[in-house]
Structure formats: C-alpha cells, structure tokens
SEROLUM-328997 format. One record per residue (C-alpha): residue in one letter; x, z, y. Coordinates in steps of 0.02 Angstrom, whole numbers, plus 50000, padded with zeros to 5 digits. Layout:
<pts>
A;X;Z;Y
...
</pts>
This chain:
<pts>
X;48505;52408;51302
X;48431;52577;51321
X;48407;52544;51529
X;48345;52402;51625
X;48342;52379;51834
X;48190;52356;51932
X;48260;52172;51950
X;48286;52113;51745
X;48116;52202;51712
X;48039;52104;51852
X;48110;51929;51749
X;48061;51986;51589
X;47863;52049;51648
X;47847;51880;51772
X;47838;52009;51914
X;47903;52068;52086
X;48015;52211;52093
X;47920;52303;52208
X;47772;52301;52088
X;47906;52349;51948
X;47945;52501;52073
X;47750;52535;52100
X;47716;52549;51929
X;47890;52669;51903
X;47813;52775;52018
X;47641;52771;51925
X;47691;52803;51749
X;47821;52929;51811
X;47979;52813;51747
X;48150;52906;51753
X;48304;52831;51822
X;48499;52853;51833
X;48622;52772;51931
X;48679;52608;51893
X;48873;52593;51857
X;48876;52419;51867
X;48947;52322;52007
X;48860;52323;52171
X;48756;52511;52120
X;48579;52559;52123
X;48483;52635;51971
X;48389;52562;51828
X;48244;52625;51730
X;48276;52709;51554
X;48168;52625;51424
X;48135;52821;51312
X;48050;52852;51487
X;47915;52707;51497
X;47738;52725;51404
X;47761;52618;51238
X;47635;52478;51303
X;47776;52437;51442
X;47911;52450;51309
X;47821;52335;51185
X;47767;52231;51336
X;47955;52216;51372
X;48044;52205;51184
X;47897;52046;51170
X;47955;51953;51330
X;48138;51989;51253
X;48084;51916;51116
X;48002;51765;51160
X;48158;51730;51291
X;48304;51768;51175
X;48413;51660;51100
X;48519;51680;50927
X;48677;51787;50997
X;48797;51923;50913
X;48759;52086;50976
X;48859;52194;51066
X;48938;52348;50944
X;48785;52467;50890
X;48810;52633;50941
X;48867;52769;50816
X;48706;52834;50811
X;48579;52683;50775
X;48511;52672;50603
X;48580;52522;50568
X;48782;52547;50629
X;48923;52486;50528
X;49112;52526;50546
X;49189;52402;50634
X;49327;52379;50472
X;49174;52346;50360
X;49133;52240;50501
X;49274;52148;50498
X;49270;52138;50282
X;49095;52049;50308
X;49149;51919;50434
X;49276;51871;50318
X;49172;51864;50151
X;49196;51720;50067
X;49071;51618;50055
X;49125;51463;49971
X;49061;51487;49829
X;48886;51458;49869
X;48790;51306;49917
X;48765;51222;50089
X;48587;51284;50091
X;48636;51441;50029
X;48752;51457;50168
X;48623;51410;50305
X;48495;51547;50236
X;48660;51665;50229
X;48670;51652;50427
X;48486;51649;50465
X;48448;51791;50390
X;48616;51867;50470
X;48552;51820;50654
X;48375;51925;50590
X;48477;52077;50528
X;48591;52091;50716
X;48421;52051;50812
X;48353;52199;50712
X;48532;52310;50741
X;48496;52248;50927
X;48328;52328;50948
X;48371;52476;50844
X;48440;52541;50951
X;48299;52554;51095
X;48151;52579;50993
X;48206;52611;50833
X;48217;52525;50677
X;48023;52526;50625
X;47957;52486;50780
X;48098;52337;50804
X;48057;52251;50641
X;47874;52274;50679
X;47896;52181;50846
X;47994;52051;50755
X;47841;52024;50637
X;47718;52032;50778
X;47799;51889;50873
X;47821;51803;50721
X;47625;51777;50685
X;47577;51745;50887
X;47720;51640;50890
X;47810;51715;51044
X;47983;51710;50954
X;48116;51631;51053
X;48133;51441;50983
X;48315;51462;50916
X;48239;51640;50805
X;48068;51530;50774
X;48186;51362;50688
X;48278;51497;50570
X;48116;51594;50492
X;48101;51466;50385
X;48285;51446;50340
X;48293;51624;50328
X;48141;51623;50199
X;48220;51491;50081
X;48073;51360;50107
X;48124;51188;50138
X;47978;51102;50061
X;47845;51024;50186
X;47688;51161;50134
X;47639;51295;50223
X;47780;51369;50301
X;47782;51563;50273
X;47833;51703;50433
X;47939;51875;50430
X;47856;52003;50326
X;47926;52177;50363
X;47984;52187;50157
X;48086;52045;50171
X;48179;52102;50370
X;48190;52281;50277
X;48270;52219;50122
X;48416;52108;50231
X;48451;52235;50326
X;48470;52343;50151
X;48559;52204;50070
X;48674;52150;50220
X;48715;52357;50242
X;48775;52368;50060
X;48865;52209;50033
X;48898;52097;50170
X;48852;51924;50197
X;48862;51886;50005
X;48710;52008;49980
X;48611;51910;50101
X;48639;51723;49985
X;48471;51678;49907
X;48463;51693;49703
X;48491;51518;49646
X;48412;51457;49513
X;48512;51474;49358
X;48496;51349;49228
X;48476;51375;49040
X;48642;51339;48981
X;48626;51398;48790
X;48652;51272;48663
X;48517;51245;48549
X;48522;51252;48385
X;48495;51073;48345
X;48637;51012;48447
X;48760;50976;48338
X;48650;50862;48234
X;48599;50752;48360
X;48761;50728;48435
X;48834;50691;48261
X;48700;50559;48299
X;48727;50496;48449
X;48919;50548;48476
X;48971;50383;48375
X;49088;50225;48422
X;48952;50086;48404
X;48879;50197;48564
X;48689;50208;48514
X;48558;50221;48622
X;48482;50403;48659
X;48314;50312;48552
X;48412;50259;48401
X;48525;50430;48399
X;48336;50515;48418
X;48264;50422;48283
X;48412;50448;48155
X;48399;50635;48231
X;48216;50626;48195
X;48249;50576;48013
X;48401;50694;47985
X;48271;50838;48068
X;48144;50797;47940
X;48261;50798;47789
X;48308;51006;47815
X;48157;51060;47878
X;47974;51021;47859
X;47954;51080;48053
X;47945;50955;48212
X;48093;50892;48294
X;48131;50934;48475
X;48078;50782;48572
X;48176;50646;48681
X;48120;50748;48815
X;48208;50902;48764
X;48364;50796;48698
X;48367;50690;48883
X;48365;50867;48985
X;48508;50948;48847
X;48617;50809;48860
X;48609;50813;49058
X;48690;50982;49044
X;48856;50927;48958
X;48996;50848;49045
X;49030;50661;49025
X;49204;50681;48955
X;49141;50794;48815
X;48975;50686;48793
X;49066;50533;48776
X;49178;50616;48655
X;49141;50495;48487
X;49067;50357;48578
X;49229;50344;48671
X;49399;50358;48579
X;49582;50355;48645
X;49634;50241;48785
X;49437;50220;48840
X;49417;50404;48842
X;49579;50458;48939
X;49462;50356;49088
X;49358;50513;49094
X;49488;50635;49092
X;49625;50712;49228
X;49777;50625;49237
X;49957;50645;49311
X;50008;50515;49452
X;50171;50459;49474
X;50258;50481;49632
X;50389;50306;49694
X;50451;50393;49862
X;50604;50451;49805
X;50682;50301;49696
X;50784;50183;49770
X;50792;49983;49741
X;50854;49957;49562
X;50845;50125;49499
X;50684;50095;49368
X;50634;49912;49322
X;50477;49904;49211
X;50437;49754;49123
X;50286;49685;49027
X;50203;49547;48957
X;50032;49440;48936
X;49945;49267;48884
X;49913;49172;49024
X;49721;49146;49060
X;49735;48955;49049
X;49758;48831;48934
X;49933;48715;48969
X;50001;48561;48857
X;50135;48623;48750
X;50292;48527;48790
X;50320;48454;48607
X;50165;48416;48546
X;50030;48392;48682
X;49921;48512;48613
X;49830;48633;48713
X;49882;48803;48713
X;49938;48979;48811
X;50104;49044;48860
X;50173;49192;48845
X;50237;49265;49029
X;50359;49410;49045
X;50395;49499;49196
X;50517;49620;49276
X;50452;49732;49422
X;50564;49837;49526
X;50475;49998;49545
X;50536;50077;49714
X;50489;49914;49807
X;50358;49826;49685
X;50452;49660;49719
X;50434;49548;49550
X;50638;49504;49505
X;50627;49413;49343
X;50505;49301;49252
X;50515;49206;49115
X;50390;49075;49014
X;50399;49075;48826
X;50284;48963;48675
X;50263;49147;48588
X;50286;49329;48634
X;50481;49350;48567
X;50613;49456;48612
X;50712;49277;48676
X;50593;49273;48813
X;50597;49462;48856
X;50817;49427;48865
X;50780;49281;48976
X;50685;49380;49089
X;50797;49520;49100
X;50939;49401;49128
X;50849;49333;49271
X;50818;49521;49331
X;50987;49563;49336
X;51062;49404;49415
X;50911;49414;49550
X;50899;49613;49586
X;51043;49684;49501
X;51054;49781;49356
X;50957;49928;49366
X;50990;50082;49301
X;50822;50114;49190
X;50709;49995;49110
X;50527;50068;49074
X;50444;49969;48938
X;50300;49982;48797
X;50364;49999;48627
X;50303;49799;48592
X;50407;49694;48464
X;50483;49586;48611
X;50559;49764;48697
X;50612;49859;48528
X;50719;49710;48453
X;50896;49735;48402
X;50981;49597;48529
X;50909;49731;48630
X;50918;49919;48597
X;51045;49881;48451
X;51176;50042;48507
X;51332;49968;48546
X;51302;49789;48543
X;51113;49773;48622
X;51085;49703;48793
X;51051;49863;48861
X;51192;49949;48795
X;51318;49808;48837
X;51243;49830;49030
X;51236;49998;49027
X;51034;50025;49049
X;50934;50178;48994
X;50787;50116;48920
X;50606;50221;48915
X;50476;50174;48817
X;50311;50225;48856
X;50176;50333;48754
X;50090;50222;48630
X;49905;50188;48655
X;49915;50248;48824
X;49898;50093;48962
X;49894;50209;49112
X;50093;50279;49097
X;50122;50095;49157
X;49957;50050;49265
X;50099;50014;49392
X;50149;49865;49276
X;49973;49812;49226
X;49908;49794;49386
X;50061;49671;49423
X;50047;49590;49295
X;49864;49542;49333
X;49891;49535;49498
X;50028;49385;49503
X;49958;49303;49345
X;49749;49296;49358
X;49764;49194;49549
X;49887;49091;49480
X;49799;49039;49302
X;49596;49036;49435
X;49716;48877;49523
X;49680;48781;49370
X;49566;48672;49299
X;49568;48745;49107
X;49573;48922;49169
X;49515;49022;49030
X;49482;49197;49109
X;49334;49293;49104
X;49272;49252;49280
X;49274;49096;49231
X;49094;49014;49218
X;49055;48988;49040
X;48969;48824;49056
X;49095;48743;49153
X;49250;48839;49037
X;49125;48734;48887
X;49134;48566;48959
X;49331;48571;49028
X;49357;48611;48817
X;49257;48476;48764
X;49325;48354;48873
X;49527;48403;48841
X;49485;48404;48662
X;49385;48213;48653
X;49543;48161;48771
X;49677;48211;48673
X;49565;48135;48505
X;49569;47968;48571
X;49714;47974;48696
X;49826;48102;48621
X;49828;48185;48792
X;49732;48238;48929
X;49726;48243;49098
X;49642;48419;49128
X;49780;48490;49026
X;49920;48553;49155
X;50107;48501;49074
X;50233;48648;49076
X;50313;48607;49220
X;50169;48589;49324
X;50125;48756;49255
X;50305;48843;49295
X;50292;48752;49498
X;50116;48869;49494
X;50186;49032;49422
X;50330;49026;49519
X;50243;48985;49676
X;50125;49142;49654
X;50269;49268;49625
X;50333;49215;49777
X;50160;49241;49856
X;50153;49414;49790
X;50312;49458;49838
X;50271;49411;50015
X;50102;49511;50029
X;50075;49669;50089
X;50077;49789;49985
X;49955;49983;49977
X;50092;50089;49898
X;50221;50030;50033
X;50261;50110;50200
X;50170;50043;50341
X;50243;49946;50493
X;50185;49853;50663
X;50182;49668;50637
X;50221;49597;50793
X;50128;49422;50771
X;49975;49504;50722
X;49984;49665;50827
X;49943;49783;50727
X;50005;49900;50577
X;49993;49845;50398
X;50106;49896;50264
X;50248;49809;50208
X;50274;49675;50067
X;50393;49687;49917
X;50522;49563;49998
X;50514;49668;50178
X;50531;49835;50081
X;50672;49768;49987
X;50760;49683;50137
X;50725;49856;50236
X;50817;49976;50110
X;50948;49835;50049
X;51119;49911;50165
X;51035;50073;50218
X;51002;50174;50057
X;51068;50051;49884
X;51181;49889;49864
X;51134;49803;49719
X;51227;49804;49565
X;51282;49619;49534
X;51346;49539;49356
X;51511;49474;49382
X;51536;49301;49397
X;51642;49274;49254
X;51536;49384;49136
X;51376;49313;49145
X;51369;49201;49015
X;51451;49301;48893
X;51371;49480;48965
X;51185;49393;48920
X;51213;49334;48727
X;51145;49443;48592
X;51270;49516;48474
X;51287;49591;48331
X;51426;49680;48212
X;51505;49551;48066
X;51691;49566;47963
X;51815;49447;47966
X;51855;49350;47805
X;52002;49223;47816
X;51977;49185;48011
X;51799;49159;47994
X;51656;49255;48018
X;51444;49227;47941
X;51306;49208;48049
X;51146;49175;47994
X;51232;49071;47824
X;51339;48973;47956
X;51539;49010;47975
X;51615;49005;48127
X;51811;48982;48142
X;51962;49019;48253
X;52130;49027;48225
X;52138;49185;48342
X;52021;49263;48202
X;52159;49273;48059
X;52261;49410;48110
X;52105;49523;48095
X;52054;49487;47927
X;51944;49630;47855
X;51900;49712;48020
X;51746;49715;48101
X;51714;49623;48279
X;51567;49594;48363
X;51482;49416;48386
X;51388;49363;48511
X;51285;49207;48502
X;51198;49080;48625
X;50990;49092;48568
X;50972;48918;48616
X;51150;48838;48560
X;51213;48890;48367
X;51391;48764;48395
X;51474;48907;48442
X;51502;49112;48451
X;51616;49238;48549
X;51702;49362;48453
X;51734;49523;48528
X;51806;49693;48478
X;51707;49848;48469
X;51811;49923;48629
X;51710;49765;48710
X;51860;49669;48737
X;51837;49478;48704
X;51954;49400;48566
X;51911;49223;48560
X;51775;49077;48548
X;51732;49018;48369
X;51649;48852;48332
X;51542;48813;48181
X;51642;48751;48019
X;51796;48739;48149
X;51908;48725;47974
X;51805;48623;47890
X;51849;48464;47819
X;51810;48326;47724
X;51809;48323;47543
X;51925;48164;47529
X;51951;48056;47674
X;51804;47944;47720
X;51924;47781;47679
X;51947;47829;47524
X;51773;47866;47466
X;51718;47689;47552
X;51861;47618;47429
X;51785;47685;47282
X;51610;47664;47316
X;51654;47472;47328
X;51727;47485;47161
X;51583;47551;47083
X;51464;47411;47167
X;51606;47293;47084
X;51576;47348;46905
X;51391;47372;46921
X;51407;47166;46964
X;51539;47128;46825
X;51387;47203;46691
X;51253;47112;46783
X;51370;46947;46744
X;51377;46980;46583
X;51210;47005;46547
X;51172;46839;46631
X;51303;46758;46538
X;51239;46824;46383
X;51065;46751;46418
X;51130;46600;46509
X;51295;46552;46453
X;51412;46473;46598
X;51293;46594;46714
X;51383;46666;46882
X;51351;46806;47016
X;51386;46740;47187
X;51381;46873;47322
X;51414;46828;47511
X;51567;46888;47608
X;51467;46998;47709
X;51388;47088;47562
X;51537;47227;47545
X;51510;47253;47717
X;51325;47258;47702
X;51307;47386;47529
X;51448;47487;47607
X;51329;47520;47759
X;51184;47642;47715
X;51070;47556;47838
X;51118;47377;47784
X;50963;47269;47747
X;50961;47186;47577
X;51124;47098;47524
X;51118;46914;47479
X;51162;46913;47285
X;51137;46738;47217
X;51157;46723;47035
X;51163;46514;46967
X;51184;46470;46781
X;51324;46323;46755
X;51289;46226;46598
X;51424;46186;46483
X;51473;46027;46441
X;51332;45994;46320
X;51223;46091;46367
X;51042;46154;46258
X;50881;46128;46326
X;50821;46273;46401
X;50649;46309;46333
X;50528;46407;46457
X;50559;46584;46352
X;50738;46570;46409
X;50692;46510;46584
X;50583;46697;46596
X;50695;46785;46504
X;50847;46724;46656
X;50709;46753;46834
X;50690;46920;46724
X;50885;46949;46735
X;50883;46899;46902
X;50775;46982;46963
X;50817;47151;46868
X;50986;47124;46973
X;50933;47101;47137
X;50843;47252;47124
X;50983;47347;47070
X;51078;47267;47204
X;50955;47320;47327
X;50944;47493;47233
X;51130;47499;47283
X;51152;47461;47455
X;50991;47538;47519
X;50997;47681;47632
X;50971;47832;47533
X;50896;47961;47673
X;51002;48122;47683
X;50882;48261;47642
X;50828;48350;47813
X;50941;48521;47837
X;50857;48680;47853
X;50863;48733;48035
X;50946;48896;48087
X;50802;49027;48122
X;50843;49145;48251
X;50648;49249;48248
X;50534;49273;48106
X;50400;49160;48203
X;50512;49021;48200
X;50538;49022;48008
X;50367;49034;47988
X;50298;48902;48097
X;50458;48783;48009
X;50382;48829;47834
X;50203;48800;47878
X;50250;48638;47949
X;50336;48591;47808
X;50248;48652;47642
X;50357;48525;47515
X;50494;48625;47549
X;50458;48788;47490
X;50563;48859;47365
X;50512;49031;47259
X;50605;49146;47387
X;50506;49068;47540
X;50363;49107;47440
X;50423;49288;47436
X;50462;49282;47601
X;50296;49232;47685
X;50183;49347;47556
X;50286;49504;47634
X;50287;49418;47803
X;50077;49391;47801
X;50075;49613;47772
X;50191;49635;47938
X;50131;49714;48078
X;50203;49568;48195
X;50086;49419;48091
X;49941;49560;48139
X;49965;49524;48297
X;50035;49343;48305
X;49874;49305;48178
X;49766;49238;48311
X;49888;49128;48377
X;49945;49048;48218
X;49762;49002;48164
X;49738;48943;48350
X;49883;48828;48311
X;49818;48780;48138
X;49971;48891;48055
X;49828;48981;47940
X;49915;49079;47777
X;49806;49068;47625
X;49843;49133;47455
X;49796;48961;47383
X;49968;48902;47474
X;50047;49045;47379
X;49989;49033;47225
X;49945;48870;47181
X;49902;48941;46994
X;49761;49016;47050
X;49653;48859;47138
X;49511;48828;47040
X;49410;48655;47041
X;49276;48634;47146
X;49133;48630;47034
</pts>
C-alpha cells in the first residue's frame, strides 16, 4: 500500500487520529481522496519524512502475519507475470524432502513480504527493514517461527537471523526459477564405487552368509596378497555397504526362492473367477507323529488338499502312509464329488501331480474329466502362496491339538520327553498311548477343515453379521453358499459314472479275450471279438480282482476279472487220486524193506490216515509197523532189534515227510507305485532275485528315493551297497 488514512496510521503508531492529523499538518503530509467506501482522504506514504515511514513499515512488521500479497504493480522491482505466476504455483515439488518443502515455503512467505514492501519503499530499504526487525526482534511471530525454517537450521545451537545476502539471493533465485530455485542444496552422498568393492563382496556376497568381520578379515587377507598397501577398514566397508540396496547386497548370500523375498512381485487378482473355475491342490507331512495303522509304529502322514480358489473353501482331502499319486486321485475324487469338477487344476510339478493315471493324454484323470491342468514355475513357492498358506493354515492348528506334535513351535524339551516316552512304551508294550491311531487322527483333520471352512476369511467380501452386529468378511462356506444359484452351478459326476470315471487307466491290446496288467490277465468273453485292437483299462488302486475295458472313443465294453478262463490243470479229484497212489507205493517199499530185515514184518496204517496225508495240514499219521514171526522163528539178536527201530523209524519219518503240510511259497504282491515295491523288497531281503537287484541299484539314483530318502531311513528301509553286493563285505577285522 502506497497510502494509509489518518485512522490505520493511528493503529499502526498506537496513536489518536487527531495527533496523526497534527503531525500531517507538521511534516507537510500530502493527501488524495479516498475511493473506498464511506470517502475521506488518506496520507501518501512518498510524502512522509522516512523516520515516519520506517516508524510505520516496523509497526507493519511487528503486527503482520504470513499472507499472499496482493498482485505487485507493473512497476515494482520485484513483479512477475501473472502466467509465470501461475507456472510457479504449480511447480512440482515432490521431488524434494519434507524439510525441503517447509524451507521451500518459508523462504517463499520472505520473498512476497519483500514483493509487499517493494513496492512502498523500495526493494533495498524493504529488505533492510526486514533485517532490522529481525535482530530487535519486532518481527511478527508467524515471520519470527519461519527465519529459522527459512535458514535451513533445525539443530538446537544458536539459531541464525535474515542477512540481507541471503533475502537478496531468494528473491534472485525465486525470480529466475520458481519455487524449485528456492529448495535448499541437499547433501549429496558419495555414490562412486570404490575400487575395492568387488573383492570384498566376492567376500562377503557368499551362501554360508558371513559376518561383515569374517568377509573383512578374508578381505583383509585377499587385500594383502595384491598389494603391499593397507586395506580400507570395517569402517569404510560398514558405510559402502549402507549405500547398496538389500536385494543387490544380498545377492550371493541369498539364492533363488529366498531371494525373490526381496524383490517385486506380481499379485494375483480372485475377483473375477467363479466357484469351480481353478482348484489348486498341494501337499505336506503333517507336524505330528500318529501310529501307523499296520504296524504301531510312530510315524507322519502325508495330507493332500484341494482348495477352490474363487471362494478359498477346502473341497477335498485325503490322508495317505507316503506322498503318491493314489492319494493325490483320492483327493481329487473327493474334490469333484464335493465341489464339482472344476475346470482348471493349478498344481506344482511334484511326482504325486505329474503321474500318468493323471496327465496320461487320453486316458489320465484329467483328461477323462475334462480338466486343464497348470503347473506352476519350479522353485518358485510364491505362484501358489494362495495354496501354502492353506495348507498351513488348516494343518499346523490341527497337528498343535496333539500330544506328539512335532512342529517347530513346539517346545523342545517337552517334544524330547513325549519321544522318549512313545518310544520306551512301544519297547515294552508295543504301543503307546501318546501316539494318536489314524482314526483319531482323520476325526482331528477333518474337524479342522470344517473349522476353516467356517472362518472368516481376509480375501473375501465383507458382510454385516447380524448376531454380532457388525461387519466382518465372509467364510469359505458363506462365500460359496452366496454365489452357488446366482453366478455358477456346480458341475456334478454322474451317478452312474463315478466309480468307473475315478479308476486310472491305461492303453493295453487284446490277445485271445484277455488283456496284461501288471503280469496279471484279465478275461471276458465280450473281449474276443476284438482280438488285436487296442482298448483302454481301467483299474481299481485298491482292488486288482477286476478291470473295465473301454474303447478309445471312451465307450465302456465290458468288466474283466483276473484269470476269468483259467482253470485247473486236471481236476482236483483226480490229482487227490493219484497222490494217494503214490503214498501207497512209497508204503509197499517201506514193507519190503521191513520184511527184508524182519521177515513176516507188516505196515499197519489207520483208516483215517488217507484222509489225514491227503490233507496238507493233517498232523502226523498213525503208521504202525509190527514184525510177525514165522512159525519157527530165529532169535532176534540186539543188531537185528536196531537194525528194525532203525527201519521204523526211517518210515515214520518218511510218512511224516509225506503228509506234512508243505507251505505254498508266498506270491509276489501286485505293485501298483515304485514305493510299494521297494518297501515289499526291503521287507523281504530272501527274496531278491538278480533283476530286483537291478531294479533297486537304478531305483536308489532316482530323483523320487532323493526325496522319499528321509522317510525310508525314518522307517528303517535304509539301501546299502552291502545289500547289493554281497561280494564286496569284508570281515570285520
């Protein structure tokens, strides 16, 4: 303002206005009409002696608070075009710091107070009023709080005033760039890379993760080796290694899944499936130790799962001795009768998902039901983190509910003692009563899925419980029930498919009505028309009496049954008949002998010994073998006494030889998985022939005994190339 009235100079000096007028009149002020509302005339400030005008800029001073200025006249040292205007205001300044900002706008308010004044006493004399009121302290509180903001100086030393370089240079700055210009210089830090970089973080960038003192001492030494000079210190390595980002610090230390922790990743959106569209499955070793259902012993299922993605409801589980691909079926099976079958299955590329009863083309599950199957990357966890955290989340709770829990929140001591105590138990008792039996086990599973599915779950959509009055989100079941009708039916297995629809097949030809499974032939008379075609056979995994044959159009032919044309040999009458023939003669030469040693001698059997030596689990017959003597008959001297209880007794033993039960040797069971044969052959080592040999030396270099290794030598199943090789045991010296 260039012109004040009698009445704002009056406020601004403390004084009346009729000693503002008196003092007009003294120091000859000159006025003009006042074109504000209600009139008068006001004093122009060019007019006044510069005491009054400094007298009046300080009371302005010391009463003003932090405004924007009106528009500075065209002719003010200090005016700017109101479009540059306008480019400043909308300078962006996100780029700098918070502080940086707050010293941005201090010094702003300094450069429009300056502008203000400009234009009333000029440019020099308003800074120089600025920095007067500065060091007396008469600045208005709201300009006094921003000096120091303005200055940079937050610390809690002596706090520094306007200097007329640093109000000069803002208004310079602020005239040629904008707001920008005004930002403080930040620091910059020294962001070269030394020279000796790279050989300390070939020291310290390693997976045993060293400490920054070992990787500084093998530095030191490496260092030492090139040059004669000193190594940089810890010092200097600490503040370097604070300059790099974690992900490329941790680059060596960390490798694959552990490093993709520290990097970006890609989330995957659920809102748009539906209910059945994408089931994921996946499987773990239950954190607690159960007693296996054949022999007592402790040990830890396997649990698969099936998770419906849209809704996160769990629809199929299954419990299995051993991670196969029987178990994975089962739970799929129990998937598809429970949720439907869905239209994609997202899986790792584990052995019990990449089977042939399963992704065989044509005849594999998946194919037969019509589901597009996704693996995920391998080595990278995170493509199904939807699955893992299921999987944790419905089996950890349920395996912390018992006593032989074996997770790694459990306490160590008391995880110690439960395993002493099972194992003494089951020593002495054969059992024990910590140990959970499988069907306890299942009733604790099964009642946590349930649980889960009737939880609330984060990734669902959010709803007012009425009970409980206020929002939540939904759970799996609610979700499920909510979209079941509205948006997707399920797609059910038909009734009279389901047995058939769920057995694992595979392609055989037909030879004579029969076709070979597994070195078992299965017959039907339906069969013989198609002799030398090919049909597909599906097969029951926990029944081997029987197959279904279909074509490759998938339409079902028949239902063979094992050795269906088999026969005996000769009928069982007739071998009976001729086995007591043979017992007949082998009595007629014991006779003779006896008669030869003891003439008149006979061989008396009872009337139930046919029955008894034709029975192979008779007890021993009753063969009774008296010498008649003739009608003058020799002494008998004591030689031919031994020489007849030797006869005797050389033909009860044969007699007993004869009608004992000879055991039929045990048959070779039908192995449907790898794991099975092997756990058979370990179990029974007599029976190894030269190809099982074979077999298990190519089965020990498999990548599936790599990862079944730890199990088998849990269950005392251990491989070792002394079992292989006999030959090449040496004796213990």
């Amino acid at each position: 303002m260039d012109a004040y009235s009698s009445k704002e100079i009056a406020q601004l000096l403390g004084r009346t206005e009729r000693a503002v007028q008196l003092r007009a009149k003294r120091e000859g002020w000159q006025g003009r009409p006042r074109h504000a509302r209600g009139g008068g005339s006001e004093w122009l400030l060019s007019s006044m002696p510069k005491a009054t005008v400094d007298a009046i800029i300080a009371a302005q001073l010391a009463e003003q608070g932090v405004s924007l200025p009106p528009a500075l006249t065209a002719g003010s040292a200090l005016a700017i075009d109101p479009r540059k205007e306008a480019t400043s205001r909308a300078a962006d300044l996100s780029q700098l710091t918070a502080p940086q900002r707050e010293t941005v706008l201090a010094r702003l308010a300094f450069v429009r107070e300056v502008g203000r004044m400009t234009a009333v006493t000029g440019k020099e004399s308003a800074i120089r009023h600025l920095v007067q009121a500065s060091k007396t302290g008469s600045l208005g509180a709201r300009l006094s709080q921003l000096v120091p903001v303005a200055n940079a100086r937050y610390g809690a030393g002596e706090q520094r005033g306007l200097t007329r370089r640093s109000l000069y240079r803002w208004c310079a700055d602020y005239a040629e760039g904008g707001e920008l210009a005004l930002a403080p210089r930040a620091p910059q830090k020294n962001m070269a890379v030394p020279a000796w970089a790279q050989l300390f973080l070939s020291c310290y960038q390693r997976p045993q993760n060293p400490s920054l003192a070992e990787a500084h001492r093998d530095f030191v030494r490496a260092w030492q080796a090139e040059q004669p000079s000193r190594a940089p210190s810890i010092d200097a390595v600490r503040r370097f290694l604070a300059k790099v980002a974690t992900p490329d610090l941790q680059a060596g230390r960390k490798t694959g899944n552990a490093l993709l922790h520290l990097k970006p990743f890609i989330k995957r959106k659920t809102e748009k499936l539906l209910p059945g569209d994408v089931y994921t499955a996946d499987g773990t070793t239950f954190d607690a130790e159960i007693a296996h259902p054949d022999t007592g012993r402790p040990f830890k299922p396997e649990v698969v799962a099936f998770l419906d993605v849209a809704t996160r409801r769990c629809v199929g589980i299954s419990v299995a001795l051993a991670e196969s691909a029987a178990a994975t079926l089962d739970a799929l099976r129990m998937a598809c009768l429970f949720g439907g079958i869905p239209a994609m299955l997202y899986t790792d590329n584990g052995p019990g998902y990449t089977a042939d009863m399963l992704t065989r083309p044509g005849s594999g599950m998946l194919s037969r039901l019509g589901i597009q199957i996704a693996n995920a990357i391998p080595g990278r966890p995170q493509g199904k983190g939807l699955m893992e955290r299921a999987v944790k989340t419905i089996c950890v709770p349920a395996a912390k509910k018992l006593a032989t829990c074996t997770h790694a929140d459990m306490d160590e001591d008391a995880a110690h003692k439960v395993f002493k105590i099972t194992r003494a138990q089951i020593k002495k008792y054969g059992r024990s009563t910590l140990l959970p039996t499988f069907e306890e086990f299942k009733r604790v599973l099964l009642a946590r899925v349930e649980e889960y599915n009737a939880s609330p779950h984060d990734a669902l959509p959010m709803i007012v419980d009425v009970a409980a009055g206020k929002r939540r989100h939904m759970s799996p079941n609610e979700y499920w029930d909510h979209c079941l009708g509205r948006v997707f039916e399920p797609m059910p297995v038909p009734a009279d498919m389901i047995d058939d629809l769920f057995m694992p097949g595979t392609f055989r030809k037909v030879q004579n009505g029969m076709v070979r499974l597994w070195n078992h032939d299965y017959f039907a008379h339906a069969l013989a028309p198609l002799h030398g075609e090919i049909v597909e056979v599906r097969y029951d995994i926990w029944d081997s009496t029987y197959v279904t044959v279909w074509t490759e159009d998938g339409e079902k032919i028949c239902r063979a049954g094992l050795d269906a044309n088999a026969m005996d040999y000769f009928p069982i009458s007739r071998i009976e008949d001729a086995r007591a023939q043979r017992d007949r003669a082998r009595l007629k030469r014991l006779e003779v002998k006896a008669k030869a040693i003891a003439p008149g001698a006979s061989i008396t059997v009872s009337e139930q010994a046919p029955a008894l030596m034709a029975d192979s689990l008779s007890a021993r017959p009753c063969v009774t073998i008296a010498a008649q003597p003739e009608p003058e008959p020799a002494a008998a001297t004591s030689e031919d006494l031994a020489r007849i209880r030797a006869v005797m007794d050389e033909a009860a033993r044969e007699a007993e030889a004869a009608a004992a039960p000879r055991p039929e040797p045990e048959k070779r069971p039908l192995f449907h998985l790898s794991t099975e044969k092997y756990r058979w052959l370990m179990r029974h080592q007599d029976k190894w022939t030269d190809a099982d040999r074979a077999w298990l030396a190519e089965y020990a270099q498999s990548n599936e005994f790599a990862l079944l290794r730890e199990r088998f030598e849990y269950e005392g199943l251990v491989l070792t190339p002394a079992q292989l090789f006999p030959a090449l045991e040496t004796p213990s010296l």
